[in-house]
Short mmCIF file of the C-alpha atoms (twelve columns), coordinates in Angstrom:
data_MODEL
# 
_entry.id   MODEL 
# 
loop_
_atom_site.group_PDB 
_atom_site.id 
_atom_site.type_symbol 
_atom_site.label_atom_id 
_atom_site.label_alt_id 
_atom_site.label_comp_id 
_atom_site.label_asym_id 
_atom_site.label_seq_id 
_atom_site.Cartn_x 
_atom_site.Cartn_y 
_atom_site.Cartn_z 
_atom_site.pdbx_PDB_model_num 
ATOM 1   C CA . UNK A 1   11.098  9.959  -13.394 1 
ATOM 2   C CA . UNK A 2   14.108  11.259 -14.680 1 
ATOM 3   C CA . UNK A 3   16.553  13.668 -13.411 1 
ATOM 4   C CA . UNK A 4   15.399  16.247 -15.416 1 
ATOM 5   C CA . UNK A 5   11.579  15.930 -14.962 1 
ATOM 6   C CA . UNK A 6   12.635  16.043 -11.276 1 
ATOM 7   C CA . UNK A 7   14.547  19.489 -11.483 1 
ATOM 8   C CA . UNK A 8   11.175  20.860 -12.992 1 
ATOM 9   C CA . UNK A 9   9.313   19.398 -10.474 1 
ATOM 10  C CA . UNK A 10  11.077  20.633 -7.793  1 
ATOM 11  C CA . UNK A 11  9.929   24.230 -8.851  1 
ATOM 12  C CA . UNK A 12  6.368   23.655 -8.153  1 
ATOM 13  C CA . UNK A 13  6.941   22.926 -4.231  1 
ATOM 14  C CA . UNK A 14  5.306   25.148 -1.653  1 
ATOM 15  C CA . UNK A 15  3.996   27.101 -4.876  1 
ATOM 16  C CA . UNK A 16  0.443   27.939 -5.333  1 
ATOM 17  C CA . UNK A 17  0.347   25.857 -8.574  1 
ATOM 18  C CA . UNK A 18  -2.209  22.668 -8.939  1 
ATOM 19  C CA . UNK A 19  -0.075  19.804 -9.933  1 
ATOM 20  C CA . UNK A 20  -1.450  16.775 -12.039 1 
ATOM 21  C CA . UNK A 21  0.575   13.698 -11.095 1 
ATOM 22  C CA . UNK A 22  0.299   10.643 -13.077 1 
ATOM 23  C CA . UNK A 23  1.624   7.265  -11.915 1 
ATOM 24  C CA . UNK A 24  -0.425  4.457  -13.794 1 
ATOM 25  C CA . UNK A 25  0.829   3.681  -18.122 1 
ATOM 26  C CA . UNK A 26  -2.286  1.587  -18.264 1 
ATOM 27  C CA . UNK A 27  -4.823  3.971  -16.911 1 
ATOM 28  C CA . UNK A 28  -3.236  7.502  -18.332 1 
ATOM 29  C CA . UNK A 29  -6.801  9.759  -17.172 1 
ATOM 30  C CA . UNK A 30  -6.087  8.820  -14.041 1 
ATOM 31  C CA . UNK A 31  -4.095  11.218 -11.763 1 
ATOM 32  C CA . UNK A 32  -3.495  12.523 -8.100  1 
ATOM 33  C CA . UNK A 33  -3.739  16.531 -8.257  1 
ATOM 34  C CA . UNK A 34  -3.004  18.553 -5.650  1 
ATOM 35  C CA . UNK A 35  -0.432  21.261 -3.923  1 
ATOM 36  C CA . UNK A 36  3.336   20.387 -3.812  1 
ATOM 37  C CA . UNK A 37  4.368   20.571 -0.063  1 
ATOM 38  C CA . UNK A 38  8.002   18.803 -0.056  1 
ATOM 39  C CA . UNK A 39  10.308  16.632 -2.233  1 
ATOM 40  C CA . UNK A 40  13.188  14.481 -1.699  1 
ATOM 41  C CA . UNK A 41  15.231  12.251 -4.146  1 
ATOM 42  C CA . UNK A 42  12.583  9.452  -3.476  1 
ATOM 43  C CA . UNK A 43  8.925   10.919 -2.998  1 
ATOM 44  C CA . UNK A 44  6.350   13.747 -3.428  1 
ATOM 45  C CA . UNK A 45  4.441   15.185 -0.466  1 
ATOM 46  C CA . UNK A 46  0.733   16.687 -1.407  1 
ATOM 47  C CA . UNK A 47  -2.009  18.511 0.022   1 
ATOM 48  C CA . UNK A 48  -4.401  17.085 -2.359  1 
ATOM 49  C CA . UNK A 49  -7.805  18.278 -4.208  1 
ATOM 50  C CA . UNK A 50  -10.550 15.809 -5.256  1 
ATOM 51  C CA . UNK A 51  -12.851 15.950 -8.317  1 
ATOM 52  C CA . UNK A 52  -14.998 18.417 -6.602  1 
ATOM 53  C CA . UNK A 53  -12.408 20.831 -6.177  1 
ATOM 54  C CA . UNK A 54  -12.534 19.819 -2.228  1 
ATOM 55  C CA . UNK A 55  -9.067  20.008 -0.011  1 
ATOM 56  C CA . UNK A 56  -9.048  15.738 0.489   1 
ATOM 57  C CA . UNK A 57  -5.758  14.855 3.273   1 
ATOM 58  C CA . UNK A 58  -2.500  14.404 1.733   1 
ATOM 59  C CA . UNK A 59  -0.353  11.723 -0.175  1 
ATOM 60  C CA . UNK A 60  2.823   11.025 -0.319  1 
ATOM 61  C CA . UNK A 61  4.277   9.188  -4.195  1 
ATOM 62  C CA . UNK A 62  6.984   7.506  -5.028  1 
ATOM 63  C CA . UNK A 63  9.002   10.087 -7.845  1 
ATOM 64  C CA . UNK A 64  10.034  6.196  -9.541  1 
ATOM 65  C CA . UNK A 65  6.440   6.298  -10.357 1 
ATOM 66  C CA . UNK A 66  5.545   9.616  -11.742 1 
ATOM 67  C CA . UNK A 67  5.910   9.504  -15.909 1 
ATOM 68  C CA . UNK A 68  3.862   12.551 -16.395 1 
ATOM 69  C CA . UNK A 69  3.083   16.079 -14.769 1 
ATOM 70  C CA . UNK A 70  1.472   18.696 -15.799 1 
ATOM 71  C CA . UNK A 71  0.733   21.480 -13.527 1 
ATOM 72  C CA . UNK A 72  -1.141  24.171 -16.075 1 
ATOM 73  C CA . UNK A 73  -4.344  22.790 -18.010 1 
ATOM 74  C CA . UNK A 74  -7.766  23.658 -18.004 1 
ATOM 75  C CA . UNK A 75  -8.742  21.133 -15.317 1 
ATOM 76  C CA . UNK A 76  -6.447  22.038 -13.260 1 
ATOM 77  C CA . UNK A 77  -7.563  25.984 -13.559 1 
ATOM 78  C CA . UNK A 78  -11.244 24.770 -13.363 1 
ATOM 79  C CA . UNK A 79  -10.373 23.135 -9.904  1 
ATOM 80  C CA . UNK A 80  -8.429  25.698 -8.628  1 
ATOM 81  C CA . UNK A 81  -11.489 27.878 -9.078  1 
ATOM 82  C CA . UNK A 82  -13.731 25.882 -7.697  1 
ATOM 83  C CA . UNK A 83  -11.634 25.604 -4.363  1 
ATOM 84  C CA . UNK A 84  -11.591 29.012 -4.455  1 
ATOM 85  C CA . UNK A 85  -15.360 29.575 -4.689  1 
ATOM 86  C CA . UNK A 86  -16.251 26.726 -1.749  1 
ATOM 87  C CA . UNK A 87  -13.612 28.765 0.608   1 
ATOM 88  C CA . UNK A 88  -11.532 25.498 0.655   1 
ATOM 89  C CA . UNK A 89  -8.279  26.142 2.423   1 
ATOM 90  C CA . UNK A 90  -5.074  24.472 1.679   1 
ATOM 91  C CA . UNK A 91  -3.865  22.390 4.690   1 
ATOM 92  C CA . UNK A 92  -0.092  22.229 5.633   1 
ATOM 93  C CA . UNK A 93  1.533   19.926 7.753   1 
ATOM 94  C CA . UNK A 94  4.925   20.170 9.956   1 
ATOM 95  C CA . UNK A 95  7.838   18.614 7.461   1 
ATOM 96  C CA . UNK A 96  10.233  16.438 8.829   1 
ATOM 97  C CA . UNK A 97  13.263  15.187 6.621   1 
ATOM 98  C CA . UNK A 98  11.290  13.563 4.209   1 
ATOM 99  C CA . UNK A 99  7.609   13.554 2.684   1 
ATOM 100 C CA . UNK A 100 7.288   9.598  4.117   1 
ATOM 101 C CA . UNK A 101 8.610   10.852 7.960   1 
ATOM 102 C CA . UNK A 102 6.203   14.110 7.558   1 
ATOM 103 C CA . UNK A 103 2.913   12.281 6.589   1 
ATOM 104 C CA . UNK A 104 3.705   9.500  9.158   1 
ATOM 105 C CA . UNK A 105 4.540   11.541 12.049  1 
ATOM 106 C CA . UNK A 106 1.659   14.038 11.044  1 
ATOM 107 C CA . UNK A 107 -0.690  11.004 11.212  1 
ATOM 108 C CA . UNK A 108 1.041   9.272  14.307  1 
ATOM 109 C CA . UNK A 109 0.212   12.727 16.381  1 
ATOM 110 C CA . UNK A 110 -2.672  13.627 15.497  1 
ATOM 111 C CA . UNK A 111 -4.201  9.866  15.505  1 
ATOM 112 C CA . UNK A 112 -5.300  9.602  12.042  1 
ATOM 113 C CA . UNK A 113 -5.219  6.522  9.788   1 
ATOM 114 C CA . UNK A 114 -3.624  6.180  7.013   1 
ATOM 115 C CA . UNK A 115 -3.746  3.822  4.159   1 
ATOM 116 C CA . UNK A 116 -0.673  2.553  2.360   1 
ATOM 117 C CA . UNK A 117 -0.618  1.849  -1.097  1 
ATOM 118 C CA . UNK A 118 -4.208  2.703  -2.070  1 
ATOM 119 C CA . UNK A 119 -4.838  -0.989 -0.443  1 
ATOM 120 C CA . UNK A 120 -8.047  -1.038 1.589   1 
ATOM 121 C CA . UNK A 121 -6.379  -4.180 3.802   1 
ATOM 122 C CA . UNK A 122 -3.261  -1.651 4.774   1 
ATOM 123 C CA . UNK A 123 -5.626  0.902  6.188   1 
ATOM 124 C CA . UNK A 124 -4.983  1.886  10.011  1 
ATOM 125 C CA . UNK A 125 -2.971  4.079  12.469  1 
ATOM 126 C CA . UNK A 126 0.402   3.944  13.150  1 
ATOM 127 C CA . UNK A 127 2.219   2.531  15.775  1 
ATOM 128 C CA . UNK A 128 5.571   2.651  14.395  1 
ATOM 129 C CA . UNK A 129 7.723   3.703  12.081  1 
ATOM 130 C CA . UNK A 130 11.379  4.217  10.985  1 
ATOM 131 C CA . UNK A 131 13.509  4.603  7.497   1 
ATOM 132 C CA . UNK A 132 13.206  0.733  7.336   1 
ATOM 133 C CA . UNK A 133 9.854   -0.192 8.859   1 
ATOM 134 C CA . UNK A 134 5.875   0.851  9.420   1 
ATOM 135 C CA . UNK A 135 3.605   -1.144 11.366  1 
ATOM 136 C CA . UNK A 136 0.346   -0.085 11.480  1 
ATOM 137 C CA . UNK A 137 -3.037  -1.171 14.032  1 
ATOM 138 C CA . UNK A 138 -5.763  -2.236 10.950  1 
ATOM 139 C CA . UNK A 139 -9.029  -1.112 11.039  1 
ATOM 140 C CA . UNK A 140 -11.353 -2.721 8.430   1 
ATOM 141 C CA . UNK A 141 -13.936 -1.171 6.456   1 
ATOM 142 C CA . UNK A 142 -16.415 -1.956 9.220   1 
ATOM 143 C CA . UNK A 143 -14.526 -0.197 11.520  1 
ATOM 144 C CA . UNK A 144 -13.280 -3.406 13.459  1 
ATOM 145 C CA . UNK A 145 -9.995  -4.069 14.625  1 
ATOM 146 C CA . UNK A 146 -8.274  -6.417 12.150  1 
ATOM 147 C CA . UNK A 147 -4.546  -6.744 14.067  1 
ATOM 148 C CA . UNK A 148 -1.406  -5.233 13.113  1 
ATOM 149 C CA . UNK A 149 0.654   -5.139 10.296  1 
ATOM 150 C CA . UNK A 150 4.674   -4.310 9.873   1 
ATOM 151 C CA . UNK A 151 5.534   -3.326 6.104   1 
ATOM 152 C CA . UNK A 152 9.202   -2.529 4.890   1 
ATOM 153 C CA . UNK A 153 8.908   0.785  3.695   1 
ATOM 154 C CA . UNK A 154 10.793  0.242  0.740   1 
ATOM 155 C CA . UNK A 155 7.555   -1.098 -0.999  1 
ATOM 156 C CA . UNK A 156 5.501   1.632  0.174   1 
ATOM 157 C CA . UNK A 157 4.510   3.286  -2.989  1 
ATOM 158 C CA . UNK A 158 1.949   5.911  -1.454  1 
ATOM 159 C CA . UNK A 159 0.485   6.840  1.947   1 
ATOM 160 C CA . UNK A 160 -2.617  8.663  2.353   1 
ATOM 161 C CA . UNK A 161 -3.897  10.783 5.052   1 
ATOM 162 C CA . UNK A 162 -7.307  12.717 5.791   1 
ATOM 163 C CA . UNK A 163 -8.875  12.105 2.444   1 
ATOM 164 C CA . UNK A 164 -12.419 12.007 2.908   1 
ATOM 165 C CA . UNK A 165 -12.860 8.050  3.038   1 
ATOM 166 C CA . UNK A 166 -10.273 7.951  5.594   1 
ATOM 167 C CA . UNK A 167 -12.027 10.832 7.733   1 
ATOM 168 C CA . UNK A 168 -15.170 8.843  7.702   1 
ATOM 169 C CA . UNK A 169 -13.502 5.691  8.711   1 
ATOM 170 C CA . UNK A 170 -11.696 7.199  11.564  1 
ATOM 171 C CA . UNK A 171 -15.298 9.133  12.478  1 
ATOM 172 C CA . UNK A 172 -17.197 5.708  12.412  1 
ATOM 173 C CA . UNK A 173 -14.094 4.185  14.772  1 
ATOM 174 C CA . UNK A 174 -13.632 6.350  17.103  1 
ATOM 175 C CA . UNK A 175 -17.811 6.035  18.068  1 
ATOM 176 C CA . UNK A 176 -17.416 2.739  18.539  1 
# 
């Protein structure tokens, strides 16, 4: 994204604006949309909506990612609308110094898992993290322990956090 896209960007944060973020040339329909929470010079932070017009956790993106946003088209409005209608509240989380450190340490104390880069073998809760390093405890798809993991967070693209999928996981875990 360049500097100027990023300016503009910046505007939409902690606004009550629907933003469209697009992050993959080869598949241009597909987008995260969602509320702007925090920015840095490196990543988005977003209390997202899903195609039901449903509140769905929050992700974190990588700005090098983002070619397109749009925060005022039709499906955007028609979403809004419907989280209006189904009483959906917007979810906020404590920020820290930057969207990675606020989703992380939002997950880490509340004991949620998180998945990193939309990668169902880097799903799990945290155990650590710093500026340099995450290391998550796994938790496979069957809800079984699958070891730990230590990733450099400087190929951590996007983390997500309380989407539905990852609520149900950490539902059918924590009965085990």
């Amino acid at each position: 994204m360049n500097s100027e896209m990023q300016q503009m960007l910046s505007l939409l944060v902690s606004k009550d604006v629907l933003v469209s973020i697009y992050t993959d040339t080869d598949a241009p329909d597909s987008f995260t949309l969602g509320y702007l929470l925090q920015m840095d010079n490196d990543n988005i932070l977003l209390n997202m909506i899903d195609s039901f017009g449903e509140e769905n956790g929050f992700c974190t993106i990588r700005l090098s990612d983002v070619f397109i946003f749009d925060g005022d088209k039709l499906y955007s409005e028609k979403m809004h609308k419907l989280f209006m209608i189904k009483k959906q509240q917007r979810k906020y989380i404590d920020l820290d110094e930057s969207p990675f450190a606020s989703l992380l340490k939002h997950a880490e104390g509340n004991n949620q898992i998180i998945e990193v880069n939309e990668d169902d073998n880097y799903r799990g809760y945290v155990s650590y993290f710093s500026k340099e390093t995450l290391v998550l405890n796994l938790v496979g798809n069957y809800c079984n322990d699958l070891g730990t993991a230590t990733i450099d967070m400087t190929n951590i693209n996007t983390l997500k956090c309380q989407s539905r999928l990852l609520k149900d996981l950490e539902l059918l875990y924590n009965t085990k």
